[in-house]
C-alpha positions as CSV (number, residue, x, y, z in Angstrom):
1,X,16.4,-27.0,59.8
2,X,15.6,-23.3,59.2
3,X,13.9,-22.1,62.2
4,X,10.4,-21.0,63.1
5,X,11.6,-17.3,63.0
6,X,13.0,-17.6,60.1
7,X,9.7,-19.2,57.9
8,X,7.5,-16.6,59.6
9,X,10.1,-14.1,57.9
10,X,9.7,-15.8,54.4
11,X,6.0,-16.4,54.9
12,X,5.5,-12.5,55.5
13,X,7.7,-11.7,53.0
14,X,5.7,-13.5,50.3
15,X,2.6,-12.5,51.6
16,X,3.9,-8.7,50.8
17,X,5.0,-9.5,47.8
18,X,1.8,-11.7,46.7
19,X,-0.8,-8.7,48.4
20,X,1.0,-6.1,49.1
21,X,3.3,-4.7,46.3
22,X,0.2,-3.4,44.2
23,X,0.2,-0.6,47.6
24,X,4.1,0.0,47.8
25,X,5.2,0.0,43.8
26,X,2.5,2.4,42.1
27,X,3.7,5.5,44.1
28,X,6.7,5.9,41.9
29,X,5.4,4.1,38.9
30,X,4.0,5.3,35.8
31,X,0.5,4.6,34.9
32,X,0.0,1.6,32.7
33,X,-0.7,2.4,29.0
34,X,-3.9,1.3,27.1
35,X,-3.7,-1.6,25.4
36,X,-3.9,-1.1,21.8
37,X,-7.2,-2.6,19.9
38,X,-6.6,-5.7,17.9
39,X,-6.3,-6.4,14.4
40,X,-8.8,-8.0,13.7
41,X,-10.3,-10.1,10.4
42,X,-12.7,-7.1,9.4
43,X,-10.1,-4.6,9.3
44,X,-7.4,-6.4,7.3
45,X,-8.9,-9.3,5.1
46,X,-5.7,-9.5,3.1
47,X,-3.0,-9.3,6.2
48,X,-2.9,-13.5,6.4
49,X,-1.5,-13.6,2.8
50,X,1.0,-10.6,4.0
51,X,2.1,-12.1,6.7
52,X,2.9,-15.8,4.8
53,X,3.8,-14.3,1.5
54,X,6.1,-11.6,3.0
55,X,8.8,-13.7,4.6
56,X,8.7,-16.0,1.9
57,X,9.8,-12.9,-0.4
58,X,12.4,-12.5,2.5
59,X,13.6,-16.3,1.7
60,X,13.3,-15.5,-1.9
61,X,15.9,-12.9,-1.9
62,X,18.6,-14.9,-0.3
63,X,17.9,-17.6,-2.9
64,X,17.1,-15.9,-5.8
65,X,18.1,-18.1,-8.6
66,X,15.1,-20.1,-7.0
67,X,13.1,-17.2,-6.2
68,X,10.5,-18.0,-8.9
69,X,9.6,-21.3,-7.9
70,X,9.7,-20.6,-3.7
71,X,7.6,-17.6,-4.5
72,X,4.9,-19.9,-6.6
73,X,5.2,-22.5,-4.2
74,X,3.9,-20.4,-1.4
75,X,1.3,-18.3,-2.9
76,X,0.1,-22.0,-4.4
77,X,0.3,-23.4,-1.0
78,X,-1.6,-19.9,0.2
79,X,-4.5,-20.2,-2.2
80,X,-5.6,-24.0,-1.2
81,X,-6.6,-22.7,2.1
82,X,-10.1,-22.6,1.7
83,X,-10.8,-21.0,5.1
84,X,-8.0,-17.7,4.1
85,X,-10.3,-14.7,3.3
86,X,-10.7,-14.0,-0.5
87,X,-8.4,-10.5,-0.4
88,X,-6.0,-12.9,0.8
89,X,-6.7,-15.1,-1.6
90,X,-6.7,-12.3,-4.2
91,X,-3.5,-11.3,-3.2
92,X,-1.9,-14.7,-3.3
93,X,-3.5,-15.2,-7.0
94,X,-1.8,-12.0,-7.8
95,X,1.3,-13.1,-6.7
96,X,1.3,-16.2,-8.3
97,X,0.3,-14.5,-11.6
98,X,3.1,-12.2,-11.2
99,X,5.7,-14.8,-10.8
100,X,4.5,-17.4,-13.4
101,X,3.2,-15.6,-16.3
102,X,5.4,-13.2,-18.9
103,X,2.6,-11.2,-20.4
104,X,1.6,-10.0,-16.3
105,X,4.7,-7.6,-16.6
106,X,3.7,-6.1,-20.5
107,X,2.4,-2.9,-19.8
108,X,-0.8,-2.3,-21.6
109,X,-1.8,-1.8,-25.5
110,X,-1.2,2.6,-25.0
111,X,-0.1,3.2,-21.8
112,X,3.3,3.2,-23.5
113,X,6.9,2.4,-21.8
114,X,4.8,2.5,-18.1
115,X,4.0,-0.2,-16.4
116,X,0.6,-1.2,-14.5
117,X,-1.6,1.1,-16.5
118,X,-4.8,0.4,-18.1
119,X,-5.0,1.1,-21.7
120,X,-5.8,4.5,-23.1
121,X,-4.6,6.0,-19.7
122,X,-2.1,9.2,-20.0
123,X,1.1,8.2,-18.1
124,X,1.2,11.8,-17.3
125,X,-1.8,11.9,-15.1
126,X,-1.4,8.5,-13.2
127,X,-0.3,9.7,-10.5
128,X,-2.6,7.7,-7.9
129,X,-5.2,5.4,-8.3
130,X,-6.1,5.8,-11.6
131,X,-7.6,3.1,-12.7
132,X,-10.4,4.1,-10.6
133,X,-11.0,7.0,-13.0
134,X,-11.0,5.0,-15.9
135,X,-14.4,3.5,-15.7
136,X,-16.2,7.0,-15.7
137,X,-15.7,7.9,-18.3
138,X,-17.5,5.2,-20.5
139,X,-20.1,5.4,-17.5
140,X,-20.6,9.1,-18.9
141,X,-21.1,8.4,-22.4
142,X,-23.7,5.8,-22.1
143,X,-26.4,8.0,-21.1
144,X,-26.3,10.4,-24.3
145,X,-26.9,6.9,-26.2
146,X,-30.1,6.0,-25.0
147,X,-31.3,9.4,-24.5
148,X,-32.9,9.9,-28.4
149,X,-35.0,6.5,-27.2
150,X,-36.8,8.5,-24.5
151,X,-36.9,11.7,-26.8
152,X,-40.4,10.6,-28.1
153,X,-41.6,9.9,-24.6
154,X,-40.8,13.2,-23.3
155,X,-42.7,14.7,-26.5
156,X,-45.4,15.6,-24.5
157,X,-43.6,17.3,-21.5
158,X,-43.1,21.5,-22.1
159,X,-40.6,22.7,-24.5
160,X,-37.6,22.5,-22.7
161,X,-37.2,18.8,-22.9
162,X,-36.8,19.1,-26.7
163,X,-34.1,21.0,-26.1
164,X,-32.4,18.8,-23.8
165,X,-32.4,16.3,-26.6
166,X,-29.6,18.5,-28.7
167,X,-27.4,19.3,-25.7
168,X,-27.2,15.2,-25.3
169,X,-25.7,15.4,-28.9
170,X,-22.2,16.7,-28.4
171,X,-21.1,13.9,-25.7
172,X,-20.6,11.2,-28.1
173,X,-17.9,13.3,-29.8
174,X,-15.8,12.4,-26.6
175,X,-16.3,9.0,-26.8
176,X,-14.2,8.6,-30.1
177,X,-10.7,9.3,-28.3
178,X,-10.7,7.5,-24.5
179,X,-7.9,8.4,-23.5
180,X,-7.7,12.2,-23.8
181,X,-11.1,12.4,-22.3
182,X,-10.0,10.1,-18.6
183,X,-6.7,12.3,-18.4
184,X,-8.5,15.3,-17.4
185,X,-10.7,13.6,-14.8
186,X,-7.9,12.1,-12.3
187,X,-6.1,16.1,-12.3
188,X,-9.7,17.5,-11.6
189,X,-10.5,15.2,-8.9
190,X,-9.3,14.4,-5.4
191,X,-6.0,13.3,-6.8
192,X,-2.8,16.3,-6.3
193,X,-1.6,17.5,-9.5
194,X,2.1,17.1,-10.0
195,X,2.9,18.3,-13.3
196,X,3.1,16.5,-16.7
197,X,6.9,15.2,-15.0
198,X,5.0,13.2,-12.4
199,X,6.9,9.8,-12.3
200,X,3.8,6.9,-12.5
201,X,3.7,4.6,-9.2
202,X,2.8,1.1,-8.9
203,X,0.8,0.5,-5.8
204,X,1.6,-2.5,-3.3
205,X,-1.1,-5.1,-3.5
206,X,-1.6,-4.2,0.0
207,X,-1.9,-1.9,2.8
208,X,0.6,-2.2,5.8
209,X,-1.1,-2.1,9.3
210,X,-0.1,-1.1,13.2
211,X,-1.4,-2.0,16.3
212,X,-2.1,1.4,18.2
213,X,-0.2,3.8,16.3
214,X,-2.6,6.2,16.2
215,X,-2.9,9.0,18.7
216,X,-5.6,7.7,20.3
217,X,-4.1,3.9,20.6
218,X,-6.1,3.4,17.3
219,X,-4.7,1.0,14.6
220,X,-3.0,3.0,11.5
221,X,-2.7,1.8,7.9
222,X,-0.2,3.0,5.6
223,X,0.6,3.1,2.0
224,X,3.3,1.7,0.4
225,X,4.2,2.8,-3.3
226,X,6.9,2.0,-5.6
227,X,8.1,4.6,-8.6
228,X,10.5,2.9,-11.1
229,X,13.0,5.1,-12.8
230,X,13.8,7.0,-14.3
231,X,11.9,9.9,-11.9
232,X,12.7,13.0,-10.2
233,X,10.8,12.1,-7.3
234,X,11.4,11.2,-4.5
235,X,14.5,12.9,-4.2
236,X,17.1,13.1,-5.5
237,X,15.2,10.7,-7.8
238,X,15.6,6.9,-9.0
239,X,17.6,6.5,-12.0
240,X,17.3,3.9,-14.8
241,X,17.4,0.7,-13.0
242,X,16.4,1.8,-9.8
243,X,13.2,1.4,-7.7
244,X,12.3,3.9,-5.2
245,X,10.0,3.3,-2.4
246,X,7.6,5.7,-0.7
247,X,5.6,4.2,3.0
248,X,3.2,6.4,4.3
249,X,1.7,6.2,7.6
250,X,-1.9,7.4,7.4
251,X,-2.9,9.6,10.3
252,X,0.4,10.0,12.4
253,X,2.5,12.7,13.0
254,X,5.6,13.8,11.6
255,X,8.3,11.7,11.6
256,X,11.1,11.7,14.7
257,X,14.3,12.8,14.0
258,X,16.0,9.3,15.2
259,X,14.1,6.5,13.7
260,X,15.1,3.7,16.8
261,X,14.5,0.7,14.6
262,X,14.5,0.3,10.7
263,X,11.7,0.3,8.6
264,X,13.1,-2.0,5.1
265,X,12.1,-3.0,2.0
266,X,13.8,-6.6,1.0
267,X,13.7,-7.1,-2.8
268,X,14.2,-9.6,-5.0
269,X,14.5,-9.2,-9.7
270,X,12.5,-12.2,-11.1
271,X,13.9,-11.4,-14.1
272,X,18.0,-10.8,-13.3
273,X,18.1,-13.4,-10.0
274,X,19.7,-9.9,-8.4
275,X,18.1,-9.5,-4.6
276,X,19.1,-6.7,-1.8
277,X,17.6,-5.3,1.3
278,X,17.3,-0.8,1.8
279,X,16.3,1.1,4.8
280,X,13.6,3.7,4.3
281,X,14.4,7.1,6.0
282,X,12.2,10.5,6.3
283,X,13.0,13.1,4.4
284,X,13.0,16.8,5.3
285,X,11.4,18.1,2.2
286,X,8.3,15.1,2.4
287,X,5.5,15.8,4.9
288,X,7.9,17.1,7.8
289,X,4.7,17.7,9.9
290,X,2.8,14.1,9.0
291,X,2.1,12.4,8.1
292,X,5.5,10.1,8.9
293,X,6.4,9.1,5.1
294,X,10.0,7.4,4.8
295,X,11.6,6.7,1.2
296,X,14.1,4.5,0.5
297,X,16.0,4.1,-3.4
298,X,17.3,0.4,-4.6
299,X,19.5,-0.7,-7.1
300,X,17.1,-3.4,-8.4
301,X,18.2,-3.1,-12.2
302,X,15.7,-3.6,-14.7
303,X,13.0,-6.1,-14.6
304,X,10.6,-7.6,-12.7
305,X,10.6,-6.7,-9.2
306,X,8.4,-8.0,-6.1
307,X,9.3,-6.5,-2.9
308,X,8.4,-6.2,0.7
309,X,7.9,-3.7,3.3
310,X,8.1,-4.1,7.2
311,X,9.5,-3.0,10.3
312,X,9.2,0.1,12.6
313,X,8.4,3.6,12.2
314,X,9.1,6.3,14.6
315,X,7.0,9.1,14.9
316,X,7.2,11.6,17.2
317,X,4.6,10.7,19.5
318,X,5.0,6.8,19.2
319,X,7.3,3.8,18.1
320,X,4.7,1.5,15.8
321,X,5.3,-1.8,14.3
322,X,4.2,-2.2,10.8
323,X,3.1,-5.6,9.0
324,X,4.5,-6.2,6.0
325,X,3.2,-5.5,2.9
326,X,4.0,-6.9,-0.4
327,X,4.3,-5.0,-4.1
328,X,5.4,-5.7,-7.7
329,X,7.2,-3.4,-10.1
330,X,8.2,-3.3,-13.8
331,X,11.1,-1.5,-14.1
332,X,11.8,-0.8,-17.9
């Protein structure tokens, strides 16, 4: 039997170790780092569907001759949940739409050979979201057609509204030709111009997310883009049958020199049955001082592609853990 010494000894011991150690450790330790804010619903509506749909990609691409139907199968499965929220939902549809019907990867009537792009939209100035620009300029014409209606009303009023009438005439001479009038606008606007070589990209569905990547422990969102070739950008540029990939983290620093853990993009070609996995990597000639972008380039061959994007990104300041993130691409 252990003796009365001896449980006093273990009794004080414990009672050190149960009371005490918050008195003896913190001399020599470091203090604790914030905990990084949550992700919550409000933030990411659509990360649900990212986090179902992008394993199941994963699982699609070491299967791919049943690719098609595993990817269906969960997006279907995905858009009975009543309760997911409806950019998840959205995002699943699009999936499933991507997957099951043909005419999804036909670019549109005069966007030419490129892919994604609304018709009557220059492929050389879709760098971006265009599609955003493409309801202005209809929204700009419609005024000028109503405006002889109020021409009698304003009879009364001084001479210069009389006037205003005939400057109202010229606008509907744009309207005529769409698409050479909603080029200009994305170059003019916040969008960077890149030339008439600008390679058109096809945006992920979604935006990756971290948990207190940001400088202040803030969540970061990044953007994932895909640019099918060929293109001379990224360098040293995707060929014919190749996908490049661009990830973006929003609001971070440069990139480190080391990145500690991978950041990859898992793929998988509805239309060959071919599947791989790349590593993105910085590059010294893309945003060396932030923000942290990392590019990766993929055999995919031609066809239609859907793709994820997850894993870490080292910045110089932090290590952050990105969701993944799901995109399609045509690649001609």
């Amino acid at each position: 039997m252990p003796s009365i010494r001896t449980m006093l000894t273990s009794t004080t011991a414990c009672a050190l170790v149960a009371l005490g150690s918050g008195v003896a450790i913190p001399a020599n330790a470091e203090p604790a780092a914030p905990m990084p804010l949550p992700i919550n619903g409000l933030q990411a509506p659509g990360l649900p569907a990212m986090e179902t749909l992008g394993p199941a990609i994963q699982q699609a691409a070491a299967d791919p001759g049943n690719a098609a139907s595993m990817l269906m199968a969960a997006a279907a499965a995905f858009a009975g949940n009543a309760a997911a929220p409806s950019d998840s939902l959205n995002v699943a549809s699009a999936v499933n739409q991507f997957v099951s019907e043909p005419q999804a990867h036909v670019p549109a009537a005069g966007a030419g050979a490129e892919a994604h792009l609304p018709a009557g939209v220059d492929p050389a100035f879709s760098v971006g979201p265009v599609p955003m620009a493409v309801p202005t300029a209809p929204e700009a014409v419609v005024p000028p057609v109503d405006a002889p209606a109020p021409a009698p009303e304003a009879a009364p009023l001084p001479a210069p509204a009389p006037e205003a009438a005939p400057l109202a005439v010229p606008a509907p001479e744009a309207a005529p030709a769409p698409g050479p009038a909603s080029a200009p606008a994305p170059a003019a606007g916040t969008m960077p111009d890149f030339g008439p070589d600008a390679p058109t990209t096809q945006d992920f569905m979604y935006p990756s997310i971290s948990n207190g990547c940001g400088v202040d422990g803030g969540n970061v969102l990044a953007t994932a883009i895909s640019v099918a070739g060929p293109a001379k950008i990224p360098a040293p540029g995707p060929v014919a049958g190749q996908t490049a990939y661009v990830f973006t983290a929003v609001g971070t620093p440069g990139p480190a020199a080391e990145q500690k853990l991978p950041l990859n993009v898992t793929w998988v070609n509805l239309t060959t049955g071919k599947s791989g996995t790349a590593t993105l990597k910085p590059q010294a000639d893309i945003n060396p001082a932030g923000p942290t972008t990392l590019t990766a380039i993929a055999d995919t061959g031609s066809g239609s592609i859907m793709s994820t994007i997850f894993g870490q990104v080292s910045t110089t300041e932090k290590q952050c853990q990105f969701m993944p993130t799901i995109g399609s691409t045509v690649v001609p």
